[in-house]
N, C-alpha and C positions, 0 to 999 in steps of 0.2 A: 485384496490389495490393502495395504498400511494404509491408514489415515493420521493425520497429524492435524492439530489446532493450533492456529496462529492470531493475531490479537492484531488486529488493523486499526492504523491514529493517524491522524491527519491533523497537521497544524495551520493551516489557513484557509482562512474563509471566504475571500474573492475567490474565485472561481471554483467551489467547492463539489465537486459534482452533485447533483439533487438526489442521487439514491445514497449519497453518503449524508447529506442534512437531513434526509429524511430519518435515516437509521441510526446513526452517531448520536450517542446521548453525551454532554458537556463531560470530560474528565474520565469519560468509560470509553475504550477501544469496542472495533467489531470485532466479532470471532467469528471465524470462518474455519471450516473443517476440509482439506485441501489431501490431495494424494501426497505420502511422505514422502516420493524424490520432486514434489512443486518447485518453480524457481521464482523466483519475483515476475521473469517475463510473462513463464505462465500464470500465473495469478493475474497477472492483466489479463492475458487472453483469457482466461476463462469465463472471468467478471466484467465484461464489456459495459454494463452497466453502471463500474464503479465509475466510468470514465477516465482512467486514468492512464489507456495509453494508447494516446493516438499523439498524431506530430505533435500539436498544440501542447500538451505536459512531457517533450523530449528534455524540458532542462530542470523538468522536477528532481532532487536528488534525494536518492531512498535510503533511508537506514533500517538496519536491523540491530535490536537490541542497541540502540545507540552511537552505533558504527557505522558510518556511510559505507558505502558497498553502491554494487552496479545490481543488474535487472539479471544478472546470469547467478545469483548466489542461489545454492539452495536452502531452501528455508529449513529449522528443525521444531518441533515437538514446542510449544511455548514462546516461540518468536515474537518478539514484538516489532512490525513492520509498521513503518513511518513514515510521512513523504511530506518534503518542503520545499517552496518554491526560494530560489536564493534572491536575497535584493537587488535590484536595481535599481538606477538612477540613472541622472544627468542632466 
């Protein structure tokens, strides 16, 4: 099976899950080595530990390479996968 490396960043730090503060060095993405047809959904599901997809982050929005996108894209070779939580107020 194909492998593909993709480059995981994450821009905020309240509720940052702890396997990603743990691992996350300031300015450096994670790389993870993921089967080439992965899609963002599976990337969560596989990484339960990154925390990042249970109800609690459904309004996180993910970009690749800069582009928002949903949780159905699939990822390629070099990706750089991103996730921010949008502001709110009131």
């Amino acid at each position: 099976m194909e492998k593909i490396r993709i480059h995981l960043k994450s821009y905020f730090s309240m509720g940052l899950p702890q396997a990603l503060r743990e691992i996350e060095r300031p300015g450096q993405p994670l790389t993870l080595t993921v089967a080439a047809d992965t899609t963002v959904a599976d990337l969560l599901a596989a990484y339960p530990s990154l925390g990042l997809g249970g109800p609690e982050f459904d309004l996180i929005l993910v970009f690749v390479n800069g582009q928002l996108t949903s949780v159905d894209h699939r990822l390629s070779d070099g990706d750089e996968l991103a996730f921010h939580i949008p502001p709110t107020g009131g």
